[in-house]
N, C-alpha and C positions, 0 to 999 in steps of 0.2 A: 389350048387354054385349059387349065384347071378346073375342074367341076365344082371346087369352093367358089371360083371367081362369077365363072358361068349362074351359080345359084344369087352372088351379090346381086349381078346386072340384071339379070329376073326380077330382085327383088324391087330393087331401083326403079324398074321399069314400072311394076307393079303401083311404085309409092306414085308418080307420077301420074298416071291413070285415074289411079284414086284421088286423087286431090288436086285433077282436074275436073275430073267431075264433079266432087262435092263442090266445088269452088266459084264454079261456073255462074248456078243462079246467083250466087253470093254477089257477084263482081259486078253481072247486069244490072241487079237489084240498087247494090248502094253507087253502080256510077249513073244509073237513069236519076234516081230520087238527089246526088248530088248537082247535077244536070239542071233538073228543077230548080232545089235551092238557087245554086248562082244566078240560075237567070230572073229570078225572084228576087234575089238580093240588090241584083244590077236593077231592078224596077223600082225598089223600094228607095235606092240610093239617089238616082235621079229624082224621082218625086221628093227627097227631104230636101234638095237640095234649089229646087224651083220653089220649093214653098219651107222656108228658110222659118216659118212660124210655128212648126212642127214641135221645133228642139223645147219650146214650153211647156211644152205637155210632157216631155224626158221624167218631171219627179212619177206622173198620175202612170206612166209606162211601168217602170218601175213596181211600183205599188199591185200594179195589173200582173207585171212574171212573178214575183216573188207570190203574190194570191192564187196563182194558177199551181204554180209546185207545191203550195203546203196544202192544197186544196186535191191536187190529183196526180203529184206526183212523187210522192214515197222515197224511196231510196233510188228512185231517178233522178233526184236532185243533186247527187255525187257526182253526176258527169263521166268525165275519163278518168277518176279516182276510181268509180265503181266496177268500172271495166278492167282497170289495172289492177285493181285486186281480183276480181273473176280471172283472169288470170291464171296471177300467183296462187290462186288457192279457190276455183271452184264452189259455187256452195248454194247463194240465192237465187243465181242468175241477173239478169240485165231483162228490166222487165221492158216487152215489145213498145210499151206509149212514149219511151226513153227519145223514140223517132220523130215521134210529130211534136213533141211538148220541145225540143229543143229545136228545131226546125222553124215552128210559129214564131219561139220567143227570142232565138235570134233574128227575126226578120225585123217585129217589134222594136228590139234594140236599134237596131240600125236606122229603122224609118223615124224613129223621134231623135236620133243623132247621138246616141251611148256608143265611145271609146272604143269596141273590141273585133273583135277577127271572123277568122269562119274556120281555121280550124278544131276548133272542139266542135263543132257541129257535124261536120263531116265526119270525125271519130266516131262522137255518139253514136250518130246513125249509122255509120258500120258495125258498130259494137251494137248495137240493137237487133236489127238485123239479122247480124249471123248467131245470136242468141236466140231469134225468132226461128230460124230456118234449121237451127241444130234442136228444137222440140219435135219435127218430124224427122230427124235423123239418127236423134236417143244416141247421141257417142259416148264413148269413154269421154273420163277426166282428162285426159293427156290428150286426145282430139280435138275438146272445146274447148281447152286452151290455145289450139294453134287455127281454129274456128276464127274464132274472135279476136286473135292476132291478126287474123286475112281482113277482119271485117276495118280491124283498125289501115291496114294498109292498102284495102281499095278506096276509104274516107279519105286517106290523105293522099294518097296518089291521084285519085280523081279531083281532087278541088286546087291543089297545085299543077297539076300536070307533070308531076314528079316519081312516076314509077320506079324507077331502082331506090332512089330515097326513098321511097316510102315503104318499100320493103326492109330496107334496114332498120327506118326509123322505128316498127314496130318490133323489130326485134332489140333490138339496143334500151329503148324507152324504158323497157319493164326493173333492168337492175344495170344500177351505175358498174360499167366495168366487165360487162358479161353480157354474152349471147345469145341466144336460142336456136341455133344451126339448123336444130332439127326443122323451122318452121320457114326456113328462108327460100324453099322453091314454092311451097303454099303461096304464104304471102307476094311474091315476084309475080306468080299468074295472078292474082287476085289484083295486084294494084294494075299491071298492063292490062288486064281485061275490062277493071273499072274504066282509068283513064282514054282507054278506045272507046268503048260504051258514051262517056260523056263527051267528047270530045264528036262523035257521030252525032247527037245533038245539034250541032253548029255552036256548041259553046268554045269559045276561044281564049287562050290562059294568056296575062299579060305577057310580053318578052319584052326584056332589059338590055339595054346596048351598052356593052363595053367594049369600046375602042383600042383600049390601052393593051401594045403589043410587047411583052416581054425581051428583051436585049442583053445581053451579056453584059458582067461588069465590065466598066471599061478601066479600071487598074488593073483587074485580074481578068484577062481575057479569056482563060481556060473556063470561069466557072459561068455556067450557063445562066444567073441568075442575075441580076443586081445588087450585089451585097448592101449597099445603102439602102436601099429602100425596103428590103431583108427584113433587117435591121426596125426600119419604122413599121412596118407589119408589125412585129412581135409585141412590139411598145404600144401600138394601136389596139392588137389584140387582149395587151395587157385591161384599157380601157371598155373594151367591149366587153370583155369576162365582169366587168367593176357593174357595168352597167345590167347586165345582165341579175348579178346577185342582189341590184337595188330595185330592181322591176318585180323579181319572185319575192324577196322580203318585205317588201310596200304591201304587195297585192294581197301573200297573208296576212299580215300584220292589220291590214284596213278592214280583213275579214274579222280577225279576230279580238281586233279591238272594237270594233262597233259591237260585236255579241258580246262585251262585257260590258259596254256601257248603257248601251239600246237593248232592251229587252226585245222590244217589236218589230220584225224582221222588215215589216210593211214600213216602219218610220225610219229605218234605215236604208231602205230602197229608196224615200222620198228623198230623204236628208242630201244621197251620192246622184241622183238627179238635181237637186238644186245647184249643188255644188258644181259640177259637170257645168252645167249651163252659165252659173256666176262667173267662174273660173274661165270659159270662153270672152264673156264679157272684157272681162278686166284685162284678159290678154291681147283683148282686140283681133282676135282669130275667130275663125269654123275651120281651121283646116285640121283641128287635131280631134273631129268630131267624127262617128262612122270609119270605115275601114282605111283610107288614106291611101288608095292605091293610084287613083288617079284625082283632080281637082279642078273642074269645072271654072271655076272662079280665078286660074293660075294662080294659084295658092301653092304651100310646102303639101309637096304629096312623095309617095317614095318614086314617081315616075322623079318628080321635079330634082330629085336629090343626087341622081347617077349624071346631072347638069353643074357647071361652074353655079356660085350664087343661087343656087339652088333649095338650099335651107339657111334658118339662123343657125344663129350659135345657139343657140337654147329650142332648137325646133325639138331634137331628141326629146331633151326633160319633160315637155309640155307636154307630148304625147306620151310619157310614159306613166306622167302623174295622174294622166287624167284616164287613162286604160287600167289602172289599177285601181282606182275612183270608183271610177265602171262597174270592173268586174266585185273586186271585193266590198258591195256593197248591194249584190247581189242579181245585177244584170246576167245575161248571157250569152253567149258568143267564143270566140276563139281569142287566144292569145297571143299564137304567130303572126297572124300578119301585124299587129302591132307591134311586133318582136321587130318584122322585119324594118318600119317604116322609124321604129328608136335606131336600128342600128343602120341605115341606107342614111339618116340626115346626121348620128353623129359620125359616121364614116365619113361625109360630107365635109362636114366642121375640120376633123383631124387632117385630111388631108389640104385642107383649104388653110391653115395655121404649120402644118411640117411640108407642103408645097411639093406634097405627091398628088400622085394623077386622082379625077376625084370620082371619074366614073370604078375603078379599079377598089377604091375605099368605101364608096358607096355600097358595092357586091361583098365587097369581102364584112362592113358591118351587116349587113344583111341579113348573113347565115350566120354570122359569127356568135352575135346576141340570142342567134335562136338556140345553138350549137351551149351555149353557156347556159342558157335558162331551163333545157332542159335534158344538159346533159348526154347528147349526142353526138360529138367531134363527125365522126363516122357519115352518118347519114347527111349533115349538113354542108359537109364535103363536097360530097355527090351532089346535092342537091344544086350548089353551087356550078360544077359540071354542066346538068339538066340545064340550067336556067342560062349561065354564063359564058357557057364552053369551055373546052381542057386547057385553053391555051397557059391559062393564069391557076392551075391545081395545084401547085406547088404553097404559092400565097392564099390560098382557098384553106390548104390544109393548115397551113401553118399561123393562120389567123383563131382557124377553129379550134383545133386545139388548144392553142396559149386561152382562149375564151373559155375556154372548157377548164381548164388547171384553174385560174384566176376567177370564176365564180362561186370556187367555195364551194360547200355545200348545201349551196341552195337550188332549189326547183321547183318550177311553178305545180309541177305532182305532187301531191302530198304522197301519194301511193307507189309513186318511183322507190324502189329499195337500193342500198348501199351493197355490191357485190365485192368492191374492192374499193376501199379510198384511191383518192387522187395522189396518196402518199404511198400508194401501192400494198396497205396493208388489208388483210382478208378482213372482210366485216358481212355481218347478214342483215342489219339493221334497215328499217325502213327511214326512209327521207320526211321529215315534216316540215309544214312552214315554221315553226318553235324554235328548228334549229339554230 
């Protein structure tokens, strides 16, 4: 062997070493404090859900996070925007309180019954975190960029149960179309050591059953696939990209139009709590209140939806409207798992109307919407993998993608940058809701 090659594998070796170590605290850290939340979340969700009188109080909640951020939390109130620019470009930092202000105030959300997820929380607080634990480490720029890359993917590896996706998703996330190679062995240990970490806990990630086993066309028997049903993936996927680009555009647009109409941030947080709560009324539901993962009531949940009859036709919209209600009016909490719970009931619908299998279209909107909203085919992929198994990757990918191409330019990021159009052309351009 070559003493060039010999000195690579040294180095190799080296980088590994390093950045297991530094990575280490990092990954117990944000998968114990993720550990926490969920099971905090899972107490808060049952108690709203026995005392169904809570969601009243949704506008005075409201009024409570949005008082809490202008009151003590700064440029903590950009969320995963602020972390994706720390990033791209180093500067202020990600101040350490980024952890427990979005911690408390998605639990709040959830316990009076406000629309949203739990992955922005997990992010935050990774990205908090590793910004907290890189002030005793003093690294370069090029290091706390790939710091707070890990911090983002032990957040979301830990609270999905999704480590190789969440190593990707944290490198893909930052610019549409481009990578960050340099950070993908950081990030991998960082997300399987969080996800072990919390998982040691005794906390336990839902798993999704899909039955539906792949078969050969039966015209063309050489090709290992089903060409018909192919076919209706693409055309599904078409929809899930559609839906995708109305979720990110709603949820700016709700932001940005109540800051031009409503000067008072506090009477716009009341106004998207009344609403939230009228809007359940009138739809004669709670199941598109809170996270939606599972529903106590046998109500549309995304468990219910990987079932025949499982959602309406309109279960998607309701939850989409009213999670963008939510957030863009200044609640807090995550946007995925409402991503997933839009596209597991209109995966539902589409395949209950083109009379494909529904557990198979439930998984494939699932990721698909997520994969469209924020511009990750790649990661949502896999992710689908983690959660689904290989059997059905082929329609996994091919769902995400077309989601991906068919959402346009939008992203629920504002701070997601344009590395290449989806037309393939070079661009450096940052992503806005505006777009």
């Amino acid at each position: 062997m070559s003493k060039p090659a010999n000195n690579q594998h040294r180095h190799i070796l080296w980088h590994l070493l390093y950045w297991s170590v530094l990575v280490f605290p990092l990954a117990i850290s944000v998968g114990s404090l993720v550990a926490l939340f969920l099971w905090l979340l899972d107490v808060v969700t049952v108690f709203r859900w026995a005392n169904l009188w809570l969601i009243f109080l949704l506008p005075v909640a409201g009024v409570l996070i949005v008082w809490v951020y202008e009151k003590f939390g700064g440029v903590a109130a950009r969320g995963n925007d602020l972390i994706m620019d720390e990033i791209h470009s180093p500067g202020g930092g990600v101040p350490p309180r980024m952890a427990p202000l979005i911690l408390i105030t998605t639990l709040v959300t959830h316990l009076f019954g406000g629309s949203a997820g739990r992955e922005g929380t997990a992010v935050q607080m990774g990205g908090s975190i590793a910004a907290t634990i890189d002030r005793f480490y003093k690294l370069g720029k090029d290091d706390q960029r790939i710091l707070l890359m890990c911090g983002v993917s032990a957040g979301f590896g830990a609270v999905f149960g999704t480590p190789v996706a969440a190593a990707i998703f944290a490198m893909e996330v930052l610019t549409v179309g481009k990578l960050k190679y340099n950070a993908l062995l950081p990030c991998l240990i960082a997300s399987v050591l969080a996800d072990i970490t919390c998982t040691s806990y005794g906390i336990v990630h839902t798993r999704y059953q899909v039955a539906f086993v792949n078969t050969p066309d039966r015209w063309v028997p050489w090709v290992s696939l089903d060409l018909i049903l192919l076919g209706k993936v693409i055309i599904a996927g078409v929809f899930f990209g559609a839906a995708s680009y109305t979720f990110a555009k709603l949820t700016h647009g709700i932001k940005a139009g109540a800051a031009r109409v409503v000067s008072n941030k506090l009477l716009t947080a009341m106004s998207g709590g009344v609403l939230v709560v009228g809007m359940s009324y009138a739809i004669g539901s709670f199941d598109y209140l809170g996270l939606g993962v599972t529903n106590p009531a046998d109500g549309v949940s995304i468990i219910s939806a990987f079932q025949p009859h499982g959602a309406g036709s309109w279960s998607w919209f309701w939850k989409l409207l009213l999670t963008a209600i939510t957030l863009g009016s200044g609640f807090k909490g995550g946007e995925v798992t409402p991503l997933f719970f839009i596209g597991a009931t209109l995966g539902n619908t589409l395949a209950t109307v083109s009379g494909s299998p529904v557990d198979l279209f439930a998984a494939l909107g699932f990721i698909a919407v997520f994969a469209g909203a924020t511009n990750t085919p790649l990661a949502c992929t896999l992710m689908g993998v983690e959660l689904f198994g290989s059997e059905n990757i082929v329609y996994f990918a091919v769902a995400c993608f077309t989601a991906y191409y068919f959402s346009g330019s939008a992203s629920i990021y504002s701070a997601q940058r344009k590395g290449t159009s989806k037309a393939g052309r070079e661009t450096t351009s940052a992503i806005t809701g505006a777009e």
